[in-house]
Structure formats: structure tokens, C-alpha cells
C-alpha positions in Angstrom: 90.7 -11.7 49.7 87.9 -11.1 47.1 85.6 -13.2 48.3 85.9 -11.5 52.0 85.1 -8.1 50.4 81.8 -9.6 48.1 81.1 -11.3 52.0 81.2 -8.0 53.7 79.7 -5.8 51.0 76.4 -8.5 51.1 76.6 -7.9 55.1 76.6 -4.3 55.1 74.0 -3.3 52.7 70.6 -4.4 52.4 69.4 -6.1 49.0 67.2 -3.8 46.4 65.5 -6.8 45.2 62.5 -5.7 47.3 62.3 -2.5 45.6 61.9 -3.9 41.9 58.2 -3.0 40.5 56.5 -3.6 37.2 56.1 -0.1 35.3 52.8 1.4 35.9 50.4 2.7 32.6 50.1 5.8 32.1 47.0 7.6 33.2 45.5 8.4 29.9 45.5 4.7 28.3 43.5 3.5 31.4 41.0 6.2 30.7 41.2 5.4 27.0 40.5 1.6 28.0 37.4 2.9 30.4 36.0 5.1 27.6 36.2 2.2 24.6 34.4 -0.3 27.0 31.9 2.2 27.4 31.2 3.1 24.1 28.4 -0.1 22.9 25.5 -0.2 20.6 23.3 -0.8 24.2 24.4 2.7 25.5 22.5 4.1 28.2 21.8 7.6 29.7 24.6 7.5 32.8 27.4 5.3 30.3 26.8 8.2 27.5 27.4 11.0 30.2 30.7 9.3 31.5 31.6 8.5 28.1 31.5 12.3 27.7 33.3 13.4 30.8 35.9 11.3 30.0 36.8 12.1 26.6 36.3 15.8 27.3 39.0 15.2 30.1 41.5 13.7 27.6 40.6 16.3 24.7 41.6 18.9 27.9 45.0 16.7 28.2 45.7 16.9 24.4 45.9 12.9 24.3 46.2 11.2 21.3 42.6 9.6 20.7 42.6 7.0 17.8 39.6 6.8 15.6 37.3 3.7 16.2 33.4 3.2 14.3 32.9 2.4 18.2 32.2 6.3 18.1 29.5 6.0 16.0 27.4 4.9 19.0 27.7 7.9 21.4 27.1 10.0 18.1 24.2 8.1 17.3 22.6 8.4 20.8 23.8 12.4 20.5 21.6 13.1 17.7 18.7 11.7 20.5 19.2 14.8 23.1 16.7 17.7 23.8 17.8 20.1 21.4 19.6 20.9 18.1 22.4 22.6 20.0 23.0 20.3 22.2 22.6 17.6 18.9 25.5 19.2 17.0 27.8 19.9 19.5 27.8 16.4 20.9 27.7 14.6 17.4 30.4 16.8 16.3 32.4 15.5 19.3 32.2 12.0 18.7 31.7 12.0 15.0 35.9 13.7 15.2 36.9 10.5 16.2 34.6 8.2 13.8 37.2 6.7 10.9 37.1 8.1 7.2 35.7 5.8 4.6 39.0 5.3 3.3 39.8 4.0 7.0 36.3 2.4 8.2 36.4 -1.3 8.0 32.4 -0.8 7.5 32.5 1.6 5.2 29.6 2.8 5.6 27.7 4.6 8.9 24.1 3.5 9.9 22.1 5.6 12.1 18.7 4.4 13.2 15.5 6.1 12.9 17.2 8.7 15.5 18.2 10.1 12.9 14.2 11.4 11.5 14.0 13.0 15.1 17.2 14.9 14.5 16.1 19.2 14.0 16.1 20.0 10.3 18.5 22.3 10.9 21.2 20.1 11.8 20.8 18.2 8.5 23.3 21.1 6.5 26.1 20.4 9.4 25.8 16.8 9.5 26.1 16.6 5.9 29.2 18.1 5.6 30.7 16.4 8.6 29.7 13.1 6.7 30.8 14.3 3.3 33.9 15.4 4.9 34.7 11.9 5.9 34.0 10.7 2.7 30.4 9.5 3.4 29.1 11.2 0.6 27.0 8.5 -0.4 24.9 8.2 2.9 24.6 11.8 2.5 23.3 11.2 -1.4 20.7 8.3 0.2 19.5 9.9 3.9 19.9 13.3 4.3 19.5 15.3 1.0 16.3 13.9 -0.1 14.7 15.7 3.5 16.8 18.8 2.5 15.5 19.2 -0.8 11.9 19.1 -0.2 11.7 20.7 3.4 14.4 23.4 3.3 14.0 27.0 1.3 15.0 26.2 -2.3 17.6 29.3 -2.0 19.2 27.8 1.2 19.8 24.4 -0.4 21.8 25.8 -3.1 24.1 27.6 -1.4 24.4 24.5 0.7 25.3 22.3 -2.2 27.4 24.5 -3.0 29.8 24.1 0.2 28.9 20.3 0.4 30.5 19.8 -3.1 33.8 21.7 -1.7 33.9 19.5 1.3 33.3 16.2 -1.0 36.5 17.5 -3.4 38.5 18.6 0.0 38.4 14.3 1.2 39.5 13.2 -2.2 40.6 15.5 -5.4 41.2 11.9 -7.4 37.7 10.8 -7.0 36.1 14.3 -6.9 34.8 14.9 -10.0 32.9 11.5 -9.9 31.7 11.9 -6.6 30.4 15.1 -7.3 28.7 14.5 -10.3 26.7 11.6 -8.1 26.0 14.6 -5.2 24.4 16.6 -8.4 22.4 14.4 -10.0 20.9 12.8 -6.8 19.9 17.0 -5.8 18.9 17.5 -9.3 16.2 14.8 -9.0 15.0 15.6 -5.0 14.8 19.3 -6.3 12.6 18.0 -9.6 10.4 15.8 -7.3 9.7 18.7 -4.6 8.7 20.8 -7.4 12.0 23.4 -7.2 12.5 22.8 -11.1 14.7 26.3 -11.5 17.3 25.6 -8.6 17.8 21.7 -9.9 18.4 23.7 -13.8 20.9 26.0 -12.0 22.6 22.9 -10.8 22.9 20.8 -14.2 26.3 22.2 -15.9 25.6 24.1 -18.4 26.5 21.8 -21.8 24.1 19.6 -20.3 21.5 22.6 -20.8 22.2 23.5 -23.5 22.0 20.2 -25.3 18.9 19.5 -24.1 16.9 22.7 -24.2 14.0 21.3 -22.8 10.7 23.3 -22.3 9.9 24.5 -18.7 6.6 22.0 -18.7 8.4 19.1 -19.5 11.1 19.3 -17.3 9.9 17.8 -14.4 8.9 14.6 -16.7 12.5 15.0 -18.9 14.4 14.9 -15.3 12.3 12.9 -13.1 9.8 10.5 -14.9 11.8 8.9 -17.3 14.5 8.0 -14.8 12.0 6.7 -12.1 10.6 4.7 -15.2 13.5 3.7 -16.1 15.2 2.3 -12.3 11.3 0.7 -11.9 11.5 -1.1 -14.8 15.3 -2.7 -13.9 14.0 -3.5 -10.5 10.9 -4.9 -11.3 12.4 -7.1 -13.9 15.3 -8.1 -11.5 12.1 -9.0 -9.0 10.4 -11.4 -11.7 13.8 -13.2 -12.2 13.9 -14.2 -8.5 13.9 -17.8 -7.8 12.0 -17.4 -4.9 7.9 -16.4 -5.9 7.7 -14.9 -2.7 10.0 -12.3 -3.7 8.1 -10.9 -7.1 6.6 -7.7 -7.0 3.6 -6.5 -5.6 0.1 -7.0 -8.1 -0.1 -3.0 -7.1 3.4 -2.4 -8.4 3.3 -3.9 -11.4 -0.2 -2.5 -12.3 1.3 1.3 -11.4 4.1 1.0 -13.0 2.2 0.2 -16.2 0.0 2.9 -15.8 2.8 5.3 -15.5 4.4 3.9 -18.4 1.7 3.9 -20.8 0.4 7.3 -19.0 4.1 8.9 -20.0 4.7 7.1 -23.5 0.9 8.4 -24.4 -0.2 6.0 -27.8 3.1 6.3 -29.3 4.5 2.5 -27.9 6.9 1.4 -29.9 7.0 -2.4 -31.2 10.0 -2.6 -28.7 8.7 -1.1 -25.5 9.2 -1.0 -21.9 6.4 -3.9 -21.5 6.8 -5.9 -24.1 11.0 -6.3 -22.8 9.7 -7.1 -19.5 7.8 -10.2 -21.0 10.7 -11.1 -23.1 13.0 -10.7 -19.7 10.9 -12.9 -17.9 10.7 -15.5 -20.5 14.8 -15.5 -21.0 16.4 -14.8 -17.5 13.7 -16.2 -14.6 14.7 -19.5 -13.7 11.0 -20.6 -12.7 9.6 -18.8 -16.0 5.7 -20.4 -15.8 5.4 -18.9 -12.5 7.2 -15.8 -13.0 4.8 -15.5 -16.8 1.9 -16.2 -15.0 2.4 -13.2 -12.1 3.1 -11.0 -14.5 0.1 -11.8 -16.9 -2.1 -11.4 -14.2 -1.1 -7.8 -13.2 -2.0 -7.1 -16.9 -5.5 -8.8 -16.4 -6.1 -6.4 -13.5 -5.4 -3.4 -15.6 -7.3 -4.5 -18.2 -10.2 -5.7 -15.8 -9.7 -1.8 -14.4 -9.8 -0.4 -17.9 -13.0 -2.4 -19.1 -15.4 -2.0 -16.2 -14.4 1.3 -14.5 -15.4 4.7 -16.1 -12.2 6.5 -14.4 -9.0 4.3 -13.2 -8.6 4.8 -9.2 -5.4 7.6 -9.6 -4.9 6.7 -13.7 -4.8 9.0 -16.2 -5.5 6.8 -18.9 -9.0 7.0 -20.0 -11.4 3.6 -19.9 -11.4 1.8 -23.0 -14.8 -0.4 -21.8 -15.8 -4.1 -23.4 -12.8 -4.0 -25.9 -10.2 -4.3 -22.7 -12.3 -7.1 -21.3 -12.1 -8.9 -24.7 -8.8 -8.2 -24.8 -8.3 -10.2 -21.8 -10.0 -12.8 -22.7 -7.9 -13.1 -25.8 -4.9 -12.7 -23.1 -5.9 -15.7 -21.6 -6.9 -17.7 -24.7 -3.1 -17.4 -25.8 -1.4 -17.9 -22.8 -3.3 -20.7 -20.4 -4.8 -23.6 -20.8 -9.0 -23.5 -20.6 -10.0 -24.4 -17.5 -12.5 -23.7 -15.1 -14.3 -21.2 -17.8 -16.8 -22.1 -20.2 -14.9 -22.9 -23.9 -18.1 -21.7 -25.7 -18.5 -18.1 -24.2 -15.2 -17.9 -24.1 -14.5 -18.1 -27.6 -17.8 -16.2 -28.9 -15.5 -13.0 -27.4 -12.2 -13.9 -28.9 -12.2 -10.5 -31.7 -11.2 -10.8 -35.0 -7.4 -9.6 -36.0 -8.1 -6.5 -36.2 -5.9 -3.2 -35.1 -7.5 -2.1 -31.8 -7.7 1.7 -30.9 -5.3 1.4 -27.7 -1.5 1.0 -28.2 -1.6 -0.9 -24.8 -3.7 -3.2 -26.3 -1.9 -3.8 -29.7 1.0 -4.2 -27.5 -0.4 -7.6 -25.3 -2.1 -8.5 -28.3 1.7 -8.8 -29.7 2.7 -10.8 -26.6 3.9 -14.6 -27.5 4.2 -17.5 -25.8 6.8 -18.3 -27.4 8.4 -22.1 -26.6 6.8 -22.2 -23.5 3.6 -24.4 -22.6 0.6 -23.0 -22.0 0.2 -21.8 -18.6 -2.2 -23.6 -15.6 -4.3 -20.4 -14.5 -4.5 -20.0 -10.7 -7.9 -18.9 -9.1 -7.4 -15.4 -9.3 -7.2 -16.0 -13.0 -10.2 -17.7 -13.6 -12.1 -15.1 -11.5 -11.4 -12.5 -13.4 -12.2 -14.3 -16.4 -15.8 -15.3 -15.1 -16.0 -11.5 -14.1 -15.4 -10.3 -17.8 -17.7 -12.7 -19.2 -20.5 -11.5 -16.6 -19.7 -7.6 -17.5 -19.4 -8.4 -21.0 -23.3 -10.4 -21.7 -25.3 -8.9 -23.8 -28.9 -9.3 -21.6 -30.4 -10.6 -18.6 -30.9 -14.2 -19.9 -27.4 -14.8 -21.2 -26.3 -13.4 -17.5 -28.5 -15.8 -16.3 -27.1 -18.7 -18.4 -24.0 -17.9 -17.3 -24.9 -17.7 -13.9 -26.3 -21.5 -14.1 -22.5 -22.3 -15.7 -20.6 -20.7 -12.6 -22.8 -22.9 -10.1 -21.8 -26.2 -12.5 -18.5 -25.0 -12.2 -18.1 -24.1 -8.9 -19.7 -27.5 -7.7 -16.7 -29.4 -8.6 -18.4 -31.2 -11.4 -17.8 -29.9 -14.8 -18.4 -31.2 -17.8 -16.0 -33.1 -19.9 -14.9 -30.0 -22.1 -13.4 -28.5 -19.2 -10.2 -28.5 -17.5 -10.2 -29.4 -13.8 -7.3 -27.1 -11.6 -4.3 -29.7 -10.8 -3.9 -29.8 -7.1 0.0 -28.5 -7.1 -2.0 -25.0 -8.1 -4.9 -24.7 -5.2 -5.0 -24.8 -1.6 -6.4 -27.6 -0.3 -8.3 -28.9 3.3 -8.9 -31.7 4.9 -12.8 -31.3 4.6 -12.5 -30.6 0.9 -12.2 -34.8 -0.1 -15.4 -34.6 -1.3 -14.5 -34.3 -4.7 -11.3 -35.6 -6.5 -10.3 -31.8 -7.2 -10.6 -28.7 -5.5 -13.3 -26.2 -7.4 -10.9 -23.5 -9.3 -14.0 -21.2 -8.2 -13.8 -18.7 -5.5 -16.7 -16.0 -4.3 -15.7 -13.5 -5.7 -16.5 -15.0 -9.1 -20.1 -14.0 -8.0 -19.4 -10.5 -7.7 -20.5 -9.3 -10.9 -23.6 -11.0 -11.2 -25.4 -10.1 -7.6 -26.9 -6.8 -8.7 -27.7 -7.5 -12.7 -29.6 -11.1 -11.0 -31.5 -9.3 -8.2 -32.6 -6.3 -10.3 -33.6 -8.3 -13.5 -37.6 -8.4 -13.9 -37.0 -12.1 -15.0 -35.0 -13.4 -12.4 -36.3 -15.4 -9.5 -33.1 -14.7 -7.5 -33.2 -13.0 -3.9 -29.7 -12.0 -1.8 -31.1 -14.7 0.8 -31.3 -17.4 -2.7 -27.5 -16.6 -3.7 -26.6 -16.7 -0.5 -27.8 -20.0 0.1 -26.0 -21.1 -2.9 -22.5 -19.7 -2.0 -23.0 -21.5 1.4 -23.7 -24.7 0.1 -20.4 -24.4 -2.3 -18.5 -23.9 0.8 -17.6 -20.7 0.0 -17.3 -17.8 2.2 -19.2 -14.7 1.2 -16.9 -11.3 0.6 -17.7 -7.7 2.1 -18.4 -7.1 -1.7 -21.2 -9.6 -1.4 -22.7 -8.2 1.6 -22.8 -4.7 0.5 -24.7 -5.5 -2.9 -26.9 -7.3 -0.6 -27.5 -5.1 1.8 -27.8 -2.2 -0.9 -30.3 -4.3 -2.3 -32.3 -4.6 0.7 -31.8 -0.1 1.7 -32.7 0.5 -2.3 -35.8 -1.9 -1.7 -36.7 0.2 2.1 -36.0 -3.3 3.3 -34.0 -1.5 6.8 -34.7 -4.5 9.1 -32.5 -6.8 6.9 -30.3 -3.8 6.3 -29.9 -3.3 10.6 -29.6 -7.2 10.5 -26.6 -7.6 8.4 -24.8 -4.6 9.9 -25.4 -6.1 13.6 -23.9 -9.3 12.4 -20.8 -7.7 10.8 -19.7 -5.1 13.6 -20.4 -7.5 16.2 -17.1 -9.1 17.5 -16.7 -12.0 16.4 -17.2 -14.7 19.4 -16.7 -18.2 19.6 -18.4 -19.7 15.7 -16.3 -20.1 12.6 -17.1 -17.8 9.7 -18.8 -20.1 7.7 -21.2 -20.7 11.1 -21.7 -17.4 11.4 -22.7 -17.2 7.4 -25.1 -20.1 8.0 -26.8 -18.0 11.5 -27.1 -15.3 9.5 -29.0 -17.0 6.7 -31.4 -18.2 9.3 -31.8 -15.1 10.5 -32.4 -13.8 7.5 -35.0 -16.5 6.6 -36.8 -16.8 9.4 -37.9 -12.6 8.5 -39.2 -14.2 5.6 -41.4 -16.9 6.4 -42.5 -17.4 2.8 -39.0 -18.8 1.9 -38.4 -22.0 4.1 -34.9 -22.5 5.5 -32.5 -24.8 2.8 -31.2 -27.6 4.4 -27.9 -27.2 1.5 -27.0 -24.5 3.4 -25.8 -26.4 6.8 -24.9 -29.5 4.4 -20.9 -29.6 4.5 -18.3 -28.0 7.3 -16.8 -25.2 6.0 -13.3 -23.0 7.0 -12.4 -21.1 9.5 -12.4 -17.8 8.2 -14.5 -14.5 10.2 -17.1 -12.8 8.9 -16.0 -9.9 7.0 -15.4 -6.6 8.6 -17.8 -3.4 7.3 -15.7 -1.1 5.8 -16.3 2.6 4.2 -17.9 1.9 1.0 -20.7 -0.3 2.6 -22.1 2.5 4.1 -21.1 4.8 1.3 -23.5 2.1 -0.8 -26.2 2.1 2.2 -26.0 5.8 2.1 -26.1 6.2 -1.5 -28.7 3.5 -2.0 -31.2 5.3 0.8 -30.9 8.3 -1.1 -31.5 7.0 -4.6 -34.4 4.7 -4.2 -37.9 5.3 -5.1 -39.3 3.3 -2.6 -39.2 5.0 0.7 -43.4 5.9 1.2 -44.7 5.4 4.7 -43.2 8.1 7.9 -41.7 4.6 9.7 -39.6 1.5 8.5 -41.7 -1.9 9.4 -39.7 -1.1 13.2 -37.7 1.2 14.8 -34.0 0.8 14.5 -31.6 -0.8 17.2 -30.0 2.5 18.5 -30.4 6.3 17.6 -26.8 8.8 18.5 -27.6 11.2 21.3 -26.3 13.7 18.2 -24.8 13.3 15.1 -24.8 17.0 14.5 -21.3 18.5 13.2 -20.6 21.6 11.2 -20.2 18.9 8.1 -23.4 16.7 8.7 -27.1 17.5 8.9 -28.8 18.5 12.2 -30.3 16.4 14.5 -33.1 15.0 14.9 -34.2 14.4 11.8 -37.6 15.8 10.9 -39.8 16.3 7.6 -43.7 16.7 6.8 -42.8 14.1 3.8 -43.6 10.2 5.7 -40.8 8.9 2.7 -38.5 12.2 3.7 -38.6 11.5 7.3 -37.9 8.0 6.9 -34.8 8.3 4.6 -33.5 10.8 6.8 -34.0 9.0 10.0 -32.3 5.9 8.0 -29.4 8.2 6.9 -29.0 9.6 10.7 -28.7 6.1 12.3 -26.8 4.5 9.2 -23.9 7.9 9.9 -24.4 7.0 13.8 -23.0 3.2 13.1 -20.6 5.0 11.2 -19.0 6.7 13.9 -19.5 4.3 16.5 -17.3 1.9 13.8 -14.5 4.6 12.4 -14.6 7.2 15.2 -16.4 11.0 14.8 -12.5 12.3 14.0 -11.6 10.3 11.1 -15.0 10.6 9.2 -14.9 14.5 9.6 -11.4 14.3 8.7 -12.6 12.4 5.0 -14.6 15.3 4.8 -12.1 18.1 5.2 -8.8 16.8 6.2 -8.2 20.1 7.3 -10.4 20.4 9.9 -8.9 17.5 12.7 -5.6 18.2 13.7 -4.2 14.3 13.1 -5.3 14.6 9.1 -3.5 18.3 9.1 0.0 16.4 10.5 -0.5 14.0 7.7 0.2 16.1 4.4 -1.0 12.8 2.2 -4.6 13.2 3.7 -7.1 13.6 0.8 -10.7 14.3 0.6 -12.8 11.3 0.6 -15.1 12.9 -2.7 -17.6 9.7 -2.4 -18.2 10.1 1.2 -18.4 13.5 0.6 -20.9 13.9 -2.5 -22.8 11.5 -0.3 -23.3 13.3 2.8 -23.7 16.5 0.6 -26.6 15.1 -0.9 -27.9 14.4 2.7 -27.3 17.8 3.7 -29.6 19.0 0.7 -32.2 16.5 1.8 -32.4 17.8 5.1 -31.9 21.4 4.1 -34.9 20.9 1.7 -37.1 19.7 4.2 -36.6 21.8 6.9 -37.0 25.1 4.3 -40.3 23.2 3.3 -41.5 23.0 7.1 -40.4 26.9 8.0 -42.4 28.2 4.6 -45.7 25.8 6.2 -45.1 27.4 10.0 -44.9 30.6 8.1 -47.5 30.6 6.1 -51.1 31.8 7.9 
């Protein structure tokens, strides 16, 4: 009877299995789904718009949006758009949804260089979004350093002020600690801008009071010594690096002792800043010779700087002269093995133990060695060692003498009381088997002796001699070389020599190696003087590839400087016309044009002054040379606020100015007079 009834119940009604479905998602999680694969670090224009729509739509439906760092790319490509409005209101969107630091699996947000195009006035609000987040730290790093200097002093502190709150509203265990970080990183952006009173008003007050430091030393108190003080850590850290390639700069090391001995004055203590550094090096760097070595020869520079310049380029130490140079040569005595430098000059320099007048220098001369063996000097070395010795003879003859040494040396066959370099410490090429060991020598060894050679009454040498003699050395004459040369030749009213070296530099350099085009020149240069026959040394061995220098601004500073200075400038015309004139070199900073005097020697150093300043601006552009005269004046030095006066090129063309001026009074008093 059952079974009937289940039979006629299956008969009568039709089956629901048809009607079962899966559940459908909810609206909003396909829309959060859409919006997440939209958000990517490759977000374009239309994606970031329907990124927008989207999450405004869902904002409008009160839906639960978790945080993601996926927001961090919409907010990043926000701080992109057209204005700071529309910049804060869109960054502010996404940035709601962007993790806290306590959350971030990153930890830490990265905008790009968007950020620098971001409206300084955003910079306030984006800080305190960051900091209240817990990003404090980016906001330490990338946003208050632009604050500080760029914003009104006033407004920054009352800033700081609400930026600390928001920094103890994310985290009251870690607030005092954070916030003393926020302060001392404002403190010293408000020191280096120059605000000294608003980063005092930030220090708490104990701190003031235990210090009472004078208002002229506070800059130095706050910001020197603790610049000092993180160089010095990171510089030794650098030294310590396995990896040479990763030691600092020459530059760096050579400012940072500047600084250091510029801020300590002469009061170095046995125990100082550079003498740890040595001792650092020595204990810590796992490839200590080379680590030594790289540091000794930032010291060498400094010295070389200090001995032969009369003012430091940006130093305020003041030039100490020959007893720096002999203190570098002492320098090397202790530390390297004698090689590549004559023993006998060498040593004639090497002072008696004796207290020098610089602390700088009692400090190296306190420098050991310690266990270590002496030290193989590179190339750069030895150059600056031949250069001291050259700036430091006491006449003509001994320069001379010298002179003859470097060639011997430079040949690649000293004599047997001389080191030869190992080949683990040169560069080497396959056309340089000649000898069993590369020459430690390079050109600019040579530097030092071009101008004391030519200009000696004595001496038989001639730029188109010593450049015969580099050449057949293989080595590739400097810009240095070939602006002593071609001073030479403007000081001596030589201009066809002059025009011929300039052609040869600021033509673009065709199809010939460097050391081909060195040898063409020399011909050149030989064949205007037929009473010196071409050398045959000169085309003897292949040479390397390297390009004729490039002219730069202190050749024709020298040329300029050189045409203005010499004696010899007689007859109205050079020996021929120069290559080009300008159409008009006239400015409001530069002599009229054309050039014109009654004096023949006048005339001629002004025409020679017009056409060197026309090669000038065909090679640097009008713009940029009137901008080294008055950065103020060309609107692409006035964006750049590091722009400085050029004062050589400038007491140059002032001179020229008064040359022309002179003449031209001269000629209006002759019309004048009846």
C-alpha cells in the first residue's frame, strides 16, 4: 500500500531536481575582485579611472574594503594628476585602504620620482597621512628634508607640531622614541637650510640648556659634527669592502678630510678622525694593501693640492707649499716600495724629524705601516710623485736632469736601482710586448715640466720636441698637455699653431685612432716648421685606441689669458688670417664687435681674443658662457640655484673688456682732436 502512494506521489508531481542552482556571489566581491586585478604597478590612464569608479561605487555601498599595499599603486599614480587638489584628494582615497606598518608585509612604502613632481603643498598632508600609518620613517627620509628648506620656517613648526601628535596617536608605546627621531632629523634639515632659531625651539629644553652653545657655532655644534661624524662611519665601512670597486670616491675622501681638518682647525688630537680611519683600514678590510693603498693616495692628492696650489678649489685650509710636497714624498718613502721614481732625488727631499707647522702633517707623518709589507704603488702614485719632484727642483738644470730621468723611465728601461711595476698592478695590451714590463709612467707625469722646459733660456725643448717624445713612448698626450702647448704658442703670437691645434681638437673625431691623430697632428705641426724635420720615433710603434682630447673651458681661459699677458703681440696682423671670424660676438657681457685699434699689437690681440670667444661659443653655446658670467642673466642658470660665477672666465673677459674699452677711448680722443 506504501509503495502505491510513493508510485503515485512520483506520478503526480514533477521533480525539483531541475531547479537546484549553485549560490550566486554577491555583487560587491565581484567588483572587489575587478578592482584588485586592476590595481598593478603597470597602471595606466583608463585602468586608474575604473579603478576609481569602482571603489567610489563600493565606498557609496558602505562595503567592507580590506587593506592591500596593492593600493599603493593607484596612490602613487594619484600624486601624478594635474593639480594639488585633485593630488590629495585621490591619494587620500587610496592611501585609506594602504595597510599600517604594523600590518604591511613591506613595511615600508616607495614612491618613485612622482613623488618630486608632487605640489609642495601637499607635502604637510601627505606627511601626516604617512605618519598616521606609522610611516614616520619615510616621512624622516623623503618628505621633511623638502619641507625644511622650501617651506616658511614659521609654517614648518606648527607643522611639526601636529606631525608629532599624529606619530604618538599610531603608537603611544613607541612614541616617545619615534618622536625623538622625527625631532632630531627636523633639527638638522632646519640647521642645514639656515633656520638655526626654529631647530633651537625644537630641541627640549635640558638639551639647551646643557649645552648653551653660542648662536655662531650652532650651525657647526648641530650640523658639522654629526655629518663628520656619519661620513667618517661610512667611509670607513666603504674601505672595509671586499670588493675595490665599492671604496669611496678619490673626491670623497679628499673632502671629507678637508672638512675634517677645516672643522678640528690645528688642534688634532694624537687620536683623530684620520689617523682611526688608517688604523680601521689596517684591522677590519679584508684586502688591507689595496684598501691602504686607496686611501694613501687620497691623502697624496691633498697634499699635491696643498703644495702646488696657492688656494684649495672650495678649501678653507690655507696652502702650506714645498713642505706638503715633501711631506708626500716622505708618505711614500714609508709606505711603498721605490719604484718607478728616482731613489736619489727621492731621498735628497726626505726632511729631517722635525715638528712640521701643520697638524695635518704631524698627523701622516705619525701614520705606521705597521706589520704590513710595503705597498706596490700603482701609476697614479708614481705620477704624483714625479709631479712633486718636478715642482719641488730648485732650478732649470735640475728640472732638466729630471726631465732626462722621466724619459729613462718611461722607456721601459731603468736602471738596476729601480723597481720595475709587477704586471698584476698595470693594464696591459697586446702591442705593449715590447718590453718584459709595462712602463709605470703615464703622460701626465709630464705635466709639470712642459712650461718650466719651454720657457727656460737654457733649454733646447719646443711643444713640437716633447711632443715627439710622448708619441714615441706610446703615450697619449692629455688636454693638460695641449693647453700648455698651445699657451705657449698664443704667449709667443704663434696663432697659426694656436688655430691648428684648436681645428684638430673640436673637429669630430672621424675614422683614425687617437694616437694617429696625435702623430697627423705632429706632422702638421712640423711641416709649419720646416727647420725641424719630421722624427721618424714618432710613427715608430702602434699605439691605443684612445680620441684626441676634447677642448674644454680652461684651454681657452689659458689662450685668453695667455693673448692678454704676452709681450709679443707687434705687427696689426698674425702671419695669416684666421679660419673663421662670428657674424657678432657682441653681448652686453663681452666687447663690441669688430674689433678695432690704432695700436698694430692692440688690434691683433683683440682680433685674436674675438675669434678665440667665437670658437668658444660655437663649442659651449652663447647661453652657457653668458650664464658663467652672470648666472642670473639666462633663465636655465636662474632654475639651477647651484649656478656660480665662473671668476676665471670672468676676470678674463673683464680684462678684454678694458682692452677694448681702452682702445676705442684712445681712437674717439684722436677723431676728436683737430
Amino acid at each position: 500500500m506504501v509503495s502505491r502512494i510513493h508510485t503515485l506521489q512520483k506520478t503526480l508531481f514533477e521533480s525539483t531536481d531541475g531547479y537546484i542552482y549553485p549560490p550566486s556571489p554577491p555583487p560587491t566581491t565581484t567588483a572587489l575582485q575587478t578592482l584588485h586585478r586592476l590595481l598593478s604597478p603597470s597602471l595606466t590612464a583608463s585602468d586608474y579611472h575604473t579603478a576609481r569608479r569602482i571603489l567610489l561605487d563600493l565606498t557609496s555601498l558602505q562595503t567592507r574594503i580590506p587593506h592591500s599595499p596593492a593600493f599603493l599603486f593607484p596612490a602613487t599614480y594619484a600624486l601624478s594628476l594635474p593639480t594639488a587638489s585633485q593630488q590629495l584628494s585621490d591619494f587620500t582615497l587610496w592611501f585609506t585602504y594602504y595597510p599600517t606598518r604594523r600590518r604591511n608585509p613591506t613595511k615600508y612604502p616607495k614612491f618613485p620620482n612622482v613623488l618630486r613632481a608632487a605640489h609642495l603643498t601637499l607635502y604637510p598632508s601627505l606627511a601626516l597621512l604617512l605618519a598616521r600609518k606609522g610611516y614616520s620613517g619615510y616621512v624622516n627620509n623623503f618628505i621633511l628634508p623638502t619641507l625644511a628648506r622650501y617651506s616658511p620656517p614659521s609654517d614648518f613648526v606648527s607643522f611639526f607640531a601636529e606631525y608629532r601628535a599624529k606619530i604618538r596617536g599610531y603608537d603611544a608605546r613607541q612614541a616617545a622614541l619615534q618622536s625623538r627621531y622625527a625631532r632630531t632629523a627636523a633639527m638638522r634639515y632646519l640647521t642645514d637650510a639656515g633656520h638655526v632659531a626654529q631647530a633651537l625651539a625644537l630641541a627640549p629644553p635640558v638639551v639647551i640648556n646643557k649645552r648653551r652653545v653660542q648662536r655662531q657655532t650652532t650651525t657647526v655644534v648641530i650640523g658639522k659634527s654629526t655629518s663628520l661624524s656619519k661620513t667618517l662611519w661610512r667611509l670607513s665601512r666603504a674601505l672595509c669592502s671586499p670588493n675595490p670597486k665599492h671604496f669611496p670616491r678619490t673626491n670623497e675622501l679628499v673632502e671629507f678630510f678637508i672638512s675634517y681638518i677645516s672643522h678640528r682647525s690645528d688642534r688634532l688630537p694624537p687620536k683623530n678622525a684620520l689617523s682611526l680611519l688608517h688604523t680601521h683600514t689596517l684591522r677590519f678590510s679584508p684586502i688591507s694593501l689595496r684598501a691602504l693603498s686607496h686611501l694613501l693616495f687620497a691623502h697624496f692628492v691633498l697634499l699635491f693640492r696643498l703644495g702646488t696650489h696657492p688656494n684649495p678649489i672650495q678649501s678653507t685650509l690655507p696652502p702650506i707649499g714645498p713642505p706638503a710636497l715633501i711631506s708626500l714624498l716622505s708618505l711614500f718613502n714609508t709606505f711603498f716600495h721605490p719604484q718607478g721614481i728616482p731613489q736619489s732625488h727621492l731621498h735628497s727631499h726626505i726632511p729631517h724629524p722635525q715638528s712640521p707647522s701643520s697638524s695635518y702633517l704631524q698627523t701622516l707623518l705619525a701614520l705606521s705601516p705597521s706589520h704590513l709589507p710595503p705597498l706596490f704603488p700603482t701609476r697614479l702614485h708614481i705620477s704624483l710623485i714625479w709631479q712633486s719632484l718636478a715642482h719641488l727642483a730648485p732650478s732649470p738644470d735640475v728640472l732638466s736632469l729630471l726631465y732626462d730621468e722621466l724619459v729613462s723611465f718611461a722607456s721601459g728601461k731603468p736602471n738596476g736601482q729601480s723597481l720595475v711595476t709587477p704586471p698584476s698592478w698595470t693594464l696591459t695590451t697586446p702591442s705593449s710586448s715590447t718590453h718584459p714590463l709595462p712602463s709605470p709612467i703615464i703622460s701626465e707625469c709630464f705635466t709639470p715640466f712642459l712650461i718650466p722646459l719651454l720657457r727656460s733660456p737654457s733649454s733646447s725643448h719646443t711643444p713640437t720636441s716633447i711632443l715627439r717624445t710622448l708619441l714615441s713612448l706610446r703615450l697619449s698626450p692629455t688636454i693638460h698637455h695641449y693647453t700648455e702647448f698651445a699657451r705657449y704658442w698664443a704667449y709667443n703670437a704663434q696663432e697659426d699653431n694656436v688655430w691648428l691645434v684648436l681645428d684638430r681638437l673640436e673637429s669630430e673625431h672621424g675614422q683614425m685612432s687617437g694616437v694617429e691623430r696625435d702623430r697627423e697632428l705632429l706632422r702638421e705641426l712640423e711641416s709649419a716648421s720646416p727647420q725641424r724635420p719630421p722624427s721618424a720615433s714618432a710613427q715608430a710603434r702602434p699605439g691605443s685606441d684612445a680620441r684626441l682630447p676634447a677642448p674644454d673651458l680652461p684651454l681657452y681661459i689659458a689662450l685668453m689669458r695667455a693673448v692678454l699677458s704676452s709681450p709679443n703681440y707687434h705687427s696689426r696682423s698674425p702671419p695669416s688670417t684666421p679660419p673663421f671670424l662670428p657674424t657678432s660676438p657682441s653681448s652686453p657681457y663681452t666687447p663690441p664687435f669688430p674689433p678695432y685699434s690704432p695700436y698694430p699689437g692692440t688690434h691683433r690681440r683683440l682680433l685674436a681674443l674675438c675669434h678665440l670667444w667665437s670658437r668658444m661659443e660655437r663649442r659651449f653655446g652663447r647661453e652657457w658662457l653668458l650664464g658663467q658670467l652672470n648666472p642670473e642673466a639666462t633663465p636655465t642658470f636662474t632654475s639651477n640655484p647651484n649656478s656660480k660665477v665662473n671668476a676665471y672666465l670672468q676676470k678674463v673677459v673683464g680684462d678684454w673688456y678694458s682692452l677694448a674699452s681702452a682702445s676705442s677711448s684712445s681712437l674717439n680722443s684722436r677723431s676728436s682732436s683737430p
